[in-house]
C-alpha positions in Angstrom: 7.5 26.8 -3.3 3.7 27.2 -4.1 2.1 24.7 -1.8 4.3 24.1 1.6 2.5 21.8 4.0 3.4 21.1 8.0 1.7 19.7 10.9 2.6 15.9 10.7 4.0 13.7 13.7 4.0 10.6 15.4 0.5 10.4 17.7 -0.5 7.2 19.5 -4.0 5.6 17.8 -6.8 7.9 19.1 -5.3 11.0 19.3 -5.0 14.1 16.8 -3.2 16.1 14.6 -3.8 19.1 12.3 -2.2 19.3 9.2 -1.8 22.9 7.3 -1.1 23.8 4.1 -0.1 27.6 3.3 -0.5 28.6 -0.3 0.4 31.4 -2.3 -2.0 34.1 -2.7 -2.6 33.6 -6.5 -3.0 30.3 -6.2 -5.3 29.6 -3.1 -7.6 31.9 -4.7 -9.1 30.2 -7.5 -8.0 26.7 -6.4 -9.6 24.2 -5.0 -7.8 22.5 -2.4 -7.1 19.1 -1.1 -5.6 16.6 1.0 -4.4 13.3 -0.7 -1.8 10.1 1.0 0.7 7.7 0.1 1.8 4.5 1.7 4.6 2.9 0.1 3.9 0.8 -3.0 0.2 2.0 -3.5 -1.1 4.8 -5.2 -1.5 8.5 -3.5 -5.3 8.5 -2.5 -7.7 11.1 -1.6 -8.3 12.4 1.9 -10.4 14.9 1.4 -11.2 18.0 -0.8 -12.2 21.5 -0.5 -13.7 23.5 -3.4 -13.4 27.4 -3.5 -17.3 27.7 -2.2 -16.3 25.2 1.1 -17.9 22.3 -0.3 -15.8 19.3 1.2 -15.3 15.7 0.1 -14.4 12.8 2.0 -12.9 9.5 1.3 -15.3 6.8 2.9 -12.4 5.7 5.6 -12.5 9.5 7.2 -15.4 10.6 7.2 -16.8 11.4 10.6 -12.9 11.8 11.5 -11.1 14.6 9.8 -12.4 17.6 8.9 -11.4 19.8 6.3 -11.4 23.4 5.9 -9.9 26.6 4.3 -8.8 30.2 5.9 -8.8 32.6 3.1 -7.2 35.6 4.9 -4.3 33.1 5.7 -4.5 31.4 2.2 -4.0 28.2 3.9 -6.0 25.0 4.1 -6.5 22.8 6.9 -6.9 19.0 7.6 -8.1 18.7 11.2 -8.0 14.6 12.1 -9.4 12.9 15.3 -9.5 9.5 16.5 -6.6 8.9 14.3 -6.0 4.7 13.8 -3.0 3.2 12.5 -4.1 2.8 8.7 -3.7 6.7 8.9 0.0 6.3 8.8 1.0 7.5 5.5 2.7 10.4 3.6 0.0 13.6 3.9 0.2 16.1 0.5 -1.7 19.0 0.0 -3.3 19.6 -3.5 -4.3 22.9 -5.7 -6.3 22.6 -8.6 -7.7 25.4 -10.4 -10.4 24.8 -13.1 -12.3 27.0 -15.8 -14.7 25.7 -18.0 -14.8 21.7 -16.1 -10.9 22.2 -17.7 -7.9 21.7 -15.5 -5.8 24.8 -15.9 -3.0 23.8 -13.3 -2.1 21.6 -10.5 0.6 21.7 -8.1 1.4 19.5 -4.8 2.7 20.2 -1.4 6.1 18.2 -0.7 4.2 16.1 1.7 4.2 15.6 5.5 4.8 12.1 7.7 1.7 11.3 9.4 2.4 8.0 12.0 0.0 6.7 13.9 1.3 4.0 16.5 -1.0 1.2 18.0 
């Protein structure tokens, strides 16, 4: 397993949850790293991203609410979200892309992590 991903849970609208995402150490290296969802019947979105020189990216429906950030002595990436509303609800997957020359050289995904957020 290169990408294995933990934290989700069943939280109450408001509240928080951290999501992690422990990578290999070949992998977290030179990759940058994001968080993506998935409700059923519509396409996986992005969450948020983290590039190898911390430079984050946010979807517009987050921002100001989860934070993203990576620990490189853990080769793990975090996805820190507050005031958590039901839309959240969705399957969490963590992302690894590496790139050389604006040129995808792989990609692999978590196997994803049940975030529910009740009203």
């Amino acid at each position: 397993v290169q990408l294995q991903a933990s934290g989700g849970g069943l939280v109450q609208a408001g509240g928080s949850l951290r999501l992690s995402c422990a990578a290999s150490e070949i992998i977290f290296s030179i990759s940058d790293m994001g968080w993506y969802r998935q409700t059923p019947g519509k396409q996986r979105e992005l969450v948020a991203t983290i590039t190898t020189d911390d430079s984050t990216n946010y979807a517009d429906s987050v921002k100001g609410r989860f934070t993203i950030s990576r620990d490189n002595a853990r080769m793990t990436v975090y996805l820190q979200m507050n005031s958590l509303k039901p839309e959240d609800t969705a399957v969490y997957y963590c992302n690894a892309r590496s790139w050389r020359r604006a040129m995808l050289q792989f990609e692999y995904w978590g196997q994803g992590t049940q975030v529910t957020v009740s009203s």
